[in-house]
Backbone as XML, in Angstrom:
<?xml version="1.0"?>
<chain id="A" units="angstrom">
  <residue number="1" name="UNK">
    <atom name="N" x="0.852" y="-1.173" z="0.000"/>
    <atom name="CA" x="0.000" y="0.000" z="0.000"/>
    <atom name="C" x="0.897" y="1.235" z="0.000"/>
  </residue>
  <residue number="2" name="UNK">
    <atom name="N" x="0.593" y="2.383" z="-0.761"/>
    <atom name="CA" x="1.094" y="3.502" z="-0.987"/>
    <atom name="C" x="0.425" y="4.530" z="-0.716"/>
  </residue>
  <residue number="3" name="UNK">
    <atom name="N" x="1.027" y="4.762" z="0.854"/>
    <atom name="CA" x="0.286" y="6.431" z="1.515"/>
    <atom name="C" x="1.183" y="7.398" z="1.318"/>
  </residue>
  <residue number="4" name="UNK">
    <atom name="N" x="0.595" y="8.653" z="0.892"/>
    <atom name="CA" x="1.204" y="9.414" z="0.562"/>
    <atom name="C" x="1.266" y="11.025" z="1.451"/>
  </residue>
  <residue number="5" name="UNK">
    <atom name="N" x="2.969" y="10.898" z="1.899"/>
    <atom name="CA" x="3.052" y="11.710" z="2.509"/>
    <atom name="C" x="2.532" y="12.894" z="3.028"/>
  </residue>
  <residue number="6" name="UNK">
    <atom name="N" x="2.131" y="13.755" z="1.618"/>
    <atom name="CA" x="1.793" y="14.789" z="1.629"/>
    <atom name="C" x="0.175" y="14.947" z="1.397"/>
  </residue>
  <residue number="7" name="UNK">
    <atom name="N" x="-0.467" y="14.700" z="2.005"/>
    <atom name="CA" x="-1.947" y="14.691" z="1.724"/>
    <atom name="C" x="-2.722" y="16.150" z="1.206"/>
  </residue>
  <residue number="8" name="UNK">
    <atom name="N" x="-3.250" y="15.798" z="-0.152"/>
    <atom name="CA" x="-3.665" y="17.028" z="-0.431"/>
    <atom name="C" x="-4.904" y="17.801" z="0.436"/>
  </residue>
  <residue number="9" name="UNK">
    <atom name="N" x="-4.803" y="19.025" z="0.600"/>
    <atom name="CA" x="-5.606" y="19.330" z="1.131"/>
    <atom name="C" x="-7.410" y="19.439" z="1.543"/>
  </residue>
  <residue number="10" name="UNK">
    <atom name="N" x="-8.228" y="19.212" z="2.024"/>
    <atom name="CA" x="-9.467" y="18.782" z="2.111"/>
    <atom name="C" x="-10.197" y="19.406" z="1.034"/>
  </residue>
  <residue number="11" name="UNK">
    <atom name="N" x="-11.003" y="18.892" z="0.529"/>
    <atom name="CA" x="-11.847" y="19.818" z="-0.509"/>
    <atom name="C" x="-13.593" y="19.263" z="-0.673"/>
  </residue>
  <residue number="12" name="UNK">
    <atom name="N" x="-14.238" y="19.906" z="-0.433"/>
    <atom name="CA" x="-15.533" y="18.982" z="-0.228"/>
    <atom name="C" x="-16.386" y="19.032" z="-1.700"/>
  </residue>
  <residue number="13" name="UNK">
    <atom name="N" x="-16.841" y="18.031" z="-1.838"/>
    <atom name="CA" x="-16.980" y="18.420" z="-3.353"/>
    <atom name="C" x="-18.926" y="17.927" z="-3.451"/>
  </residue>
  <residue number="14" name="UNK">
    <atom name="N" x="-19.392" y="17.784" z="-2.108"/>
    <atom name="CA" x="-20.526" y="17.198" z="-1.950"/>
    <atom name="C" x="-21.390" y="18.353" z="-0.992"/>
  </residue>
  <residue number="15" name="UNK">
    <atom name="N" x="-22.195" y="18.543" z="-1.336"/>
    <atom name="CA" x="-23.374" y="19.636" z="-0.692"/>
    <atom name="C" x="-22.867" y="18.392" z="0.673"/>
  </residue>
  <residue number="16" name="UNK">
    <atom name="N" x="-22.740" y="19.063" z="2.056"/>
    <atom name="CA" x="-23.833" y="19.204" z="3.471"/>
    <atom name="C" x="-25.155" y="18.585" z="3.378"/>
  </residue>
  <residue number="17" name="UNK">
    <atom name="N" x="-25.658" y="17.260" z="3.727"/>
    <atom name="CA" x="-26.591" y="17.140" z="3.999"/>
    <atom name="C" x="-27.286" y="17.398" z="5.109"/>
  </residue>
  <residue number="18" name="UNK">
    <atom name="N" x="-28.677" y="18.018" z="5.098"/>
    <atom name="CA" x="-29.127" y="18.718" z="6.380"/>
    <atom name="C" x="-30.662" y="18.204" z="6.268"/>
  </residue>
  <residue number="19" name="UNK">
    <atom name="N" x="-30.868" y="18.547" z="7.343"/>
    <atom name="CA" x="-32.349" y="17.891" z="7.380"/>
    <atom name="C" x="-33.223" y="18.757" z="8.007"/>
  </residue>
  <residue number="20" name="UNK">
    <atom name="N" x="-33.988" y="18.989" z="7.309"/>
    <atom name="CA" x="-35.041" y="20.079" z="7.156"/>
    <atom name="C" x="-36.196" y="19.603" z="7.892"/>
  </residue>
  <residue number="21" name="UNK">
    <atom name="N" x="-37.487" y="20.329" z="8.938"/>
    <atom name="CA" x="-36.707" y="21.430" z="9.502"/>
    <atom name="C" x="-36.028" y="21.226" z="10.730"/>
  </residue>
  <residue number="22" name="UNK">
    <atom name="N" x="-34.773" y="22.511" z="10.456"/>
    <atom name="CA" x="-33.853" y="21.898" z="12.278"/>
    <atom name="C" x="-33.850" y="23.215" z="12.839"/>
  </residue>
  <residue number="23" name="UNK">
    <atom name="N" x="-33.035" y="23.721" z="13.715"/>
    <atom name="CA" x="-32.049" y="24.633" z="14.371"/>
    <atom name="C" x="-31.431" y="24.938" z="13.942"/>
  </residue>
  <residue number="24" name="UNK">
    <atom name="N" x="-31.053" y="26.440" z="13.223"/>
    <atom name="CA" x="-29.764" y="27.066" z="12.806"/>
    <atom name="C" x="-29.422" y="27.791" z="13.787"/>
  </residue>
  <residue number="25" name="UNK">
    <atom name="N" x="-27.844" y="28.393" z="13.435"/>
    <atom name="CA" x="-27.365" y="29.334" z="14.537"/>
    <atom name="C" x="-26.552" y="30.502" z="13.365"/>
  </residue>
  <residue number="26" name="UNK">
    <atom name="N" x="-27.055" y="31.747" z="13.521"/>
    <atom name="CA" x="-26.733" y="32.707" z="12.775"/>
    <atom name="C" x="-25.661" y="33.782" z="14.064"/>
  </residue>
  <residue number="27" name="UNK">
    <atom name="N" x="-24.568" y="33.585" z="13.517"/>
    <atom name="CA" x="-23.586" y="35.056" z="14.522"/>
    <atom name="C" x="-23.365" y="36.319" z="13.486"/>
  </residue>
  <residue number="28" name="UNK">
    <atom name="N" x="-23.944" y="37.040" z="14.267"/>
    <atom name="CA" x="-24.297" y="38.382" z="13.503"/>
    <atom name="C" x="-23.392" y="39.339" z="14.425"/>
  </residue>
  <residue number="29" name="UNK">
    <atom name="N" x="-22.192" y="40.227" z="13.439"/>
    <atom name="CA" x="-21.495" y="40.955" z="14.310"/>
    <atom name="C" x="-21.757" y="42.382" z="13.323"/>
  </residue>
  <residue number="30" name="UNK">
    <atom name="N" x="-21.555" y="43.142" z="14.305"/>
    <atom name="CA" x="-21.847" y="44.693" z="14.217"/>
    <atom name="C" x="-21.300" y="45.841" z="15.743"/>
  </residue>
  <residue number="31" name="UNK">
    <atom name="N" x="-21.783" y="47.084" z="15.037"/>
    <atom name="CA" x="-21.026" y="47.585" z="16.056"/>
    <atom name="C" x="-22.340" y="48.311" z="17.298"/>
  </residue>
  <residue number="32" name="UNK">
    <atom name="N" x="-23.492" y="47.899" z="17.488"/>
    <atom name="CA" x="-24.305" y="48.152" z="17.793"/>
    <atom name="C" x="-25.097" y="47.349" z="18.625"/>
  </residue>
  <residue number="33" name="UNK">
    <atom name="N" x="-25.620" y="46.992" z="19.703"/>
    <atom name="CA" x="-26.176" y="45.360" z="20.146"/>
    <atom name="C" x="-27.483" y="46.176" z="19.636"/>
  </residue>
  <residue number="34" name="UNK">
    <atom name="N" x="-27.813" y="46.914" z="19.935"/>
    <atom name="CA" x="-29.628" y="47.224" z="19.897"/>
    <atom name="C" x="-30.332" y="47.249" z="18.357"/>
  </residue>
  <residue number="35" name="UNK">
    <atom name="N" x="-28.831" y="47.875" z="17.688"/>
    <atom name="CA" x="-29.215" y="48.239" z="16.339"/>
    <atom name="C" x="-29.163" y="46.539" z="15.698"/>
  </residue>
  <residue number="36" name="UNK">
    <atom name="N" x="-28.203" y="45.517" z="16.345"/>
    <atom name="CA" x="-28.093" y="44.235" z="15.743"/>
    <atom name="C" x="-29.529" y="43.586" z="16.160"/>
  </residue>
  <residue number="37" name="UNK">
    <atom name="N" x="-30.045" y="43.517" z="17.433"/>
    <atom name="CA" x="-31.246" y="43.056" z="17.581"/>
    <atom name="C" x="-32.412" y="43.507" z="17.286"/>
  </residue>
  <residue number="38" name="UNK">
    <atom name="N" x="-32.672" y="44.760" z="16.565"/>
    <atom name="CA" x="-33.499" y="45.022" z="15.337"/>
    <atom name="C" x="-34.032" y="44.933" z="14.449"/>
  </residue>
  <residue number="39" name="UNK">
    <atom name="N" x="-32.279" y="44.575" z="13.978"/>
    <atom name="CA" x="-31.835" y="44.081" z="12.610"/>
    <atom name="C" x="-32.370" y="42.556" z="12.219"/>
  </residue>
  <residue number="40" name="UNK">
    <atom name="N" x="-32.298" y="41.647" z="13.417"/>
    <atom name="CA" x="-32.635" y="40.371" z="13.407"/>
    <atom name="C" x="-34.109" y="40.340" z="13.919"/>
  </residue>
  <residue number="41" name="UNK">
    <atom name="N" x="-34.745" y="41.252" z="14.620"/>
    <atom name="CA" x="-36.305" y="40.837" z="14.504"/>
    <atom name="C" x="-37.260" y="41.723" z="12.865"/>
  </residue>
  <residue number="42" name="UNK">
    <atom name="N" x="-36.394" y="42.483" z="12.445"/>
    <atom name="CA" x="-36.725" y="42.879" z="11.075"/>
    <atom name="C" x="-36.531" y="41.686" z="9.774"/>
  </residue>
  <residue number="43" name="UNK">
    <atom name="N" x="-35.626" y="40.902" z="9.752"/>
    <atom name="CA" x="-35.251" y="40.167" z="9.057"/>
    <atom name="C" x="-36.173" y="38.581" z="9.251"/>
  </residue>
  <residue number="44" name="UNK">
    <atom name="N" x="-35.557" y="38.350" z="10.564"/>
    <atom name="CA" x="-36.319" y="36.958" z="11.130"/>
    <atom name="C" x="-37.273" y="37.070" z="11.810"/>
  </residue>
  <residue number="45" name="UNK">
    <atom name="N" x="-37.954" y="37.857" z="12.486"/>
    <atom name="CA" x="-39.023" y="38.229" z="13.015"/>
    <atom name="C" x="-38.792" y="37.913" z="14.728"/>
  </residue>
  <residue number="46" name="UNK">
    <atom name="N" x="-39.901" y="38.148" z="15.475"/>
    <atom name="CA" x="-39.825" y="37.810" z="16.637"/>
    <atom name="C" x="-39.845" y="36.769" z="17.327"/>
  </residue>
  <residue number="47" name="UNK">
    <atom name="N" x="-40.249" y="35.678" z="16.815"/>
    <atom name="CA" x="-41.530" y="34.604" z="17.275"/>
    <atom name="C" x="-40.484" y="33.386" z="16.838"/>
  </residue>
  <residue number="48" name="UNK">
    <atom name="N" x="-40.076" y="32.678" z="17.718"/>
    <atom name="CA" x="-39.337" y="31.024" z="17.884"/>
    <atom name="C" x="-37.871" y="31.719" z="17.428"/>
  </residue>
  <residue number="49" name="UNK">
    <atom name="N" x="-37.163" y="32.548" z="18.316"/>
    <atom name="CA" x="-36.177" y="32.442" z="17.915"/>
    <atom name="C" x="-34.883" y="32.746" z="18.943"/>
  </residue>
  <residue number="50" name="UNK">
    <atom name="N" x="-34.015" y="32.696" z="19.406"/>
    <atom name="CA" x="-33.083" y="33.238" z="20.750"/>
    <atom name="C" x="-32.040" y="33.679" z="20.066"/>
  </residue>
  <residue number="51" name="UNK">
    <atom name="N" x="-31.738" y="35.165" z="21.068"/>
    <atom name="CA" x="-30.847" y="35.834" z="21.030"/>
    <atom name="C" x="-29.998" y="35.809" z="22.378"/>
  </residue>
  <residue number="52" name="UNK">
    <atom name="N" x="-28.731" y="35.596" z="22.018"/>
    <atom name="CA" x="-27.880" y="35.612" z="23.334"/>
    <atom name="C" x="-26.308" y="36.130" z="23.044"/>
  </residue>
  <residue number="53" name="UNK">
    <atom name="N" x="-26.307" y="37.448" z="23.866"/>
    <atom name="CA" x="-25.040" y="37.849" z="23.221"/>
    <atom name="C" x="-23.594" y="36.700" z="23.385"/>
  </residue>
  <residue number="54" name="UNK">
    <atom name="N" x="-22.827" y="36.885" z="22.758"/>
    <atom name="CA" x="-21.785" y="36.369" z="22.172"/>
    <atom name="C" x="-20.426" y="36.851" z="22.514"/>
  </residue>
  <residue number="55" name="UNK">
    <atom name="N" x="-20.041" y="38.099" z="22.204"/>
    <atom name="CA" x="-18.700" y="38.567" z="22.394"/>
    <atom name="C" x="-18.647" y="39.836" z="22.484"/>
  </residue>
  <residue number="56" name="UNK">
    <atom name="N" x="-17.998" y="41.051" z="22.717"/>
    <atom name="CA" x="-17.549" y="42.363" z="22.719"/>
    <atom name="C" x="-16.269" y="42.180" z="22.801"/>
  </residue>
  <residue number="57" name="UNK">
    <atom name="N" x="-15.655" y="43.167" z="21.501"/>
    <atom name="CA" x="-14.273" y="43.285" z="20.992"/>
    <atom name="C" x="-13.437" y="44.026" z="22.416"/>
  </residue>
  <residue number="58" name="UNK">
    <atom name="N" x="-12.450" y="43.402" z="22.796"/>
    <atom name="CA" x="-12.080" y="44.124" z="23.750"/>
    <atom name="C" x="-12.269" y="45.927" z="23.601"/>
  </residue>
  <residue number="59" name="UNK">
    <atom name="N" x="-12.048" y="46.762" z="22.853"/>
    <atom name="CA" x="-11.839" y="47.766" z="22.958"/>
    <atom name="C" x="-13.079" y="48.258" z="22.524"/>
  </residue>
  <residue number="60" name="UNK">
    <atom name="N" x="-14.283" y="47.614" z="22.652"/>
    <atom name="CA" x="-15.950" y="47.547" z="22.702"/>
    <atom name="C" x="-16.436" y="48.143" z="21.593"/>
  </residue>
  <residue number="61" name="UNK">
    <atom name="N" x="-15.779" y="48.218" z="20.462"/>
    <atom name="CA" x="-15.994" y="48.730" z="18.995"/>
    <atom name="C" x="-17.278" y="48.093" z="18.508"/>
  </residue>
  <residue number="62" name="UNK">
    <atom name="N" x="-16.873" y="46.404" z="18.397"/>
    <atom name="CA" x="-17.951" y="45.186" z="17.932"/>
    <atom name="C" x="-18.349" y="44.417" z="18.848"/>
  </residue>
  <residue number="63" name="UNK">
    <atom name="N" x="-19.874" y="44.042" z="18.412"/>
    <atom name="CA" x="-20.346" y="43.160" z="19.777"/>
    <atom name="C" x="-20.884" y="42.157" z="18.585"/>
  </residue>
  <residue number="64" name="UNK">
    <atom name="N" x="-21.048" y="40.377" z="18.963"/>
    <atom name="CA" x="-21.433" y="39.999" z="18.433"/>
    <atom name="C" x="-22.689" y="39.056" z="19.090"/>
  </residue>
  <residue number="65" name="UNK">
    <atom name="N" x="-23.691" y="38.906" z="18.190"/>
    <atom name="CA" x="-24.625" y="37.590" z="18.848"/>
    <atom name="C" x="-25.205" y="36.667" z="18.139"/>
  </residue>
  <residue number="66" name="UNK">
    <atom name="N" x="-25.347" y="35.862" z="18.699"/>
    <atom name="CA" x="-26.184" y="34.232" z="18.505"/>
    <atom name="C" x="-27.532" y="34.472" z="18.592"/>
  </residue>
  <residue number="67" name="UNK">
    <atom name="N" x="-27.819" y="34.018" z="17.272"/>
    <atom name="CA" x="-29.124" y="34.091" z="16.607"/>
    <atom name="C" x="-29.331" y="33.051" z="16.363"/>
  </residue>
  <residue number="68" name="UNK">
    <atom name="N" x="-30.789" y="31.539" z="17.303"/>
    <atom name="CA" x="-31.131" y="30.567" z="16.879"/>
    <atom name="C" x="-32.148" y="30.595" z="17.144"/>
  </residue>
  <residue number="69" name="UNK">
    <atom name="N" x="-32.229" y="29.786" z="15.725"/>
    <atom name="CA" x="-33.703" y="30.044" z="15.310"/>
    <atom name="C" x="-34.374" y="28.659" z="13.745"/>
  </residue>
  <residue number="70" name="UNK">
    <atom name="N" x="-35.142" y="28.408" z="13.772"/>
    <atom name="CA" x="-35.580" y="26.938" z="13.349"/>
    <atom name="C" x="-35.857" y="27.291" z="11.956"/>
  </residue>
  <residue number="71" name="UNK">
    <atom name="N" x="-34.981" y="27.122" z="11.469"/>
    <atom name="CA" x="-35.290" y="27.051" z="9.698"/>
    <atom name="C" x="-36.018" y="25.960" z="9.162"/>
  </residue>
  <residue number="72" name="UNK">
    <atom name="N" x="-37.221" y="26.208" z="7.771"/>
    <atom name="CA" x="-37.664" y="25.018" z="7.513"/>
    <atom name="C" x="-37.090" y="24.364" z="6.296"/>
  </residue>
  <residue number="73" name="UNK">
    <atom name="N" x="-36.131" y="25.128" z="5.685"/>
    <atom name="CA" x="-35.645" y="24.463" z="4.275"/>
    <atom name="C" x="-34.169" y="25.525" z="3.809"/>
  </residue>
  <residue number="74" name="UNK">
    <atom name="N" x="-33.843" y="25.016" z="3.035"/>
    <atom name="CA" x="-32.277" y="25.947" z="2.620"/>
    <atom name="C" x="-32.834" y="26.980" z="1.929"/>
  </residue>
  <residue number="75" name="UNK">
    <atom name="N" x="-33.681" y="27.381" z="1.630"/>
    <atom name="CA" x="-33.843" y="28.739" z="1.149"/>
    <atom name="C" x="-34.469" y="29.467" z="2.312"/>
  </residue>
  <residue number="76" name="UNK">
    <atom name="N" x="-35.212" y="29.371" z="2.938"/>
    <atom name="CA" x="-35.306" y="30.203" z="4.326"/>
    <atom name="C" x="-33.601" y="30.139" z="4.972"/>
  </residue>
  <residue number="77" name="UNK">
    <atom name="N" x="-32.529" y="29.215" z="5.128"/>
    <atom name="CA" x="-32.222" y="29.049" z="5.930"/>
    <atom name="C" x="-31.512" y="30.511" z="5.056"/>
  </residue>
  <residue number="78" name="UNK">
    <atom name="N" x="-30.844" y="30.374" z="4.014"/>
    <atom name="CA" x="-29.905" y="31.182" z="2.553"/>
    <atom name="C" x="-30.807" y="32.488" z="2.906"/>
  </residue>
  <residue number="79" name="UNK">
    <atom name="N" x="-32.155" y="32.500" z="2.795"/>
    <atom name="CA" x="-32.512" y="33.592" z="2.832"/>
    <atom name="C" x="-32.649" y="34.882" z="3.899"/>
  </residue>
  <residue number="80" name="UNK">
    <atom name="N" x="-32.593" y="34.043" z="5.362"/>
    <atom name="CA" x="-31.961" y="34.589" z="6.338"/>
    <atom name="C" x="-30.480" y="35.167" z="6.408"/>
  </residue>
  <residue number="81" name="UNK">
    <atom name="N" x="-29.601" y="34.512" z="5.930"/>
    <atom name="CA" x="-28.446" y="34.536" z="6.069"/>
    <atom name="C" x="-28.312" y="35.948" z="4.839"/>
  </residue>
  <residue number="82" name="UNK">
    <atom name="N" x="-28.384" y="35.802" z="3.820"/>
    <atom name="CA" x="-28.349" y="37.221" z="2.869"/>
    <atom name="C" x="-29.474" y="38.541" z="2.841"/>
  </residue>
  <residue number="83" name="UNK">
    <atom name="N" x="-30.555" y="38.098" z="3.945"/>
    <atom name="CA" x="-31.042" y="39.123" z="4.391"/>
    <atom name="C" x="-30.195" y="39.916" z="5.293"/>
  </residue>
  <residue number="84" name="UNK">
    <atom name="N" x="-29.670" y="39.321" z="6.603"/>
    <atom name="CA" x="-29.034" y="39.370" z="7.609"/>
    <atom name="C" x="-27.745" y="40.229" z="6.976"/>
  </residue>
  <residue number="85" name="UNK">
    <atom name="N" x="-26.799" y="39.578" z="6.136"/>
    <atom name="CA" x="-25.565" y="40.143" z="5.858"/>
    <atom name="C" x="-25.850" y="41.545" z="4.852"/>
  </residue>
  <residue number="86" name="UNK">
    <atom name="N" x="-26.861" y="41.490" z="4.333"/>
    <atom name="CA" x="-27.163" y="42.919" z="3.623"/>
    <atom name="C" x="-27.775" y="44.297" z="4.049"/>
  </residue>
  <residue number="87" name="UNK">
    <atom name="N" x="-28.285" y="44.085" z="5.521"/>
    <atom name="CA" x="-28.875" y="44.743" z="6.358"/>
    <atom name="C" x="-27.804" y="45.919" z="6.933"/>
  </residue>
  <residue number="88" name="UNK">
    <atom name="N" x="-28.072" y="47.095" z="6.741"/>
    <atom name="CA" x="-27.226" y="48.444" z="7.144"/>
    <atom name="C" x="-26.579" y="48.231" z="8.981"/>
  </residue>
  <residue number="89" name="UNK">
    <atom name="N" x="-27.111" y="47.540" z="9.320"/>
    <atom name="CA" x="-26.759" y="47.616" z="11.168"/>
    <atom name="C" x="-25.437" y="46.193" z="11.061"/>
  </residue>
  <residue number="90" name="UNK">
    <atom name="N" x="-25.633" y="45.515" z="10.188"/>
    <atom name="CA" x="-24.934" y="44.255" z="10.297"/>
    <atom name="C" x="-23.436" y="44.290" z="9.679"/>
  </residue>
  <residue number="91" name="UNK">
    <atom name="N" x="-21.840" y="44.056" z="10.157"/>
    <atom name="CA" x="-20.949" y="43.685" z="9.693"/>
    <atom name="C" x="-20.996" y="42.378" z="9.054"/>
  </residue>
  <residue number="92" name="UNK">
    <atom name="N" x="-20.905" y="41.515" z="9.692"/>
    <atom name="CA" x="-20.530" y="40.431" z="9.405"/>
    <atom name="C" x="-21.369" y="39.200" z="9.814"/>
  </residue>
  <residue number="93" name="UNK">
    <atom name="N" x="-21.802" y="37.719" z="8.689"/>
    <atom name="CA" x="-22.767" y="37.310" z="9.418"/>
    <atom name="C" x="-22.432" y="35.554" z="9.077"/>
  </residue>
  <residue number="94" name="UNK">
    <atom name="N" x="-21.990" y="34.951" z="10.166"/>
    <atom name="CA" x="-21.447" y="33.955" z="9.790"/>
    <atom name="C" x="-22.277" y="32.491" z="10.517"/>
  </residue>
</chain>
């Protein structure tokens, strides 16, 4: 048998299978907590979903939070996620 040293690096070449509907977890960072939790009951609404902050940049610039909340299919889940990251209050939304 011939293993080879240098293993190329991972590459996934297969969609994530997920199973619809579950629990997602959206981290939404910005520089605002009030303006971020706005942002996420404008987008995702109010109703079945938790917010729990996450982090503040030491020098309290960015705060980030955990957004979960029960998606029923990959286009709600996609459509949250590029609502979320296009939204004026939101940096970054991972």
């Amino acid at each position: 048998m011939n293993i080879d040293p240098f293993p190329k690096p991972f590459s996934c070449k297969e969609k994530a299978s997920i199973k619809y509907p579950c629990s997602w977890l959206y981290k939404v960072i910005g520089l605002n907590e009030d303006a971020l939790r706005k942002a996420i009951h404008t987008v995702i609404g109010k109703n079945n979903l938790i917010i729990t902050k996450s982090h503040t940049s030491s020098g309290g610039k960015y705060c980030s939070l955990n957004v979960e909340v029960v998606v029923e299919d990959e286009e709600s889940r996609m459509g949250n996620y590029s609502n979320l990251k296009n939204h004026a209050a939101v940096k970054v939304v991972l």
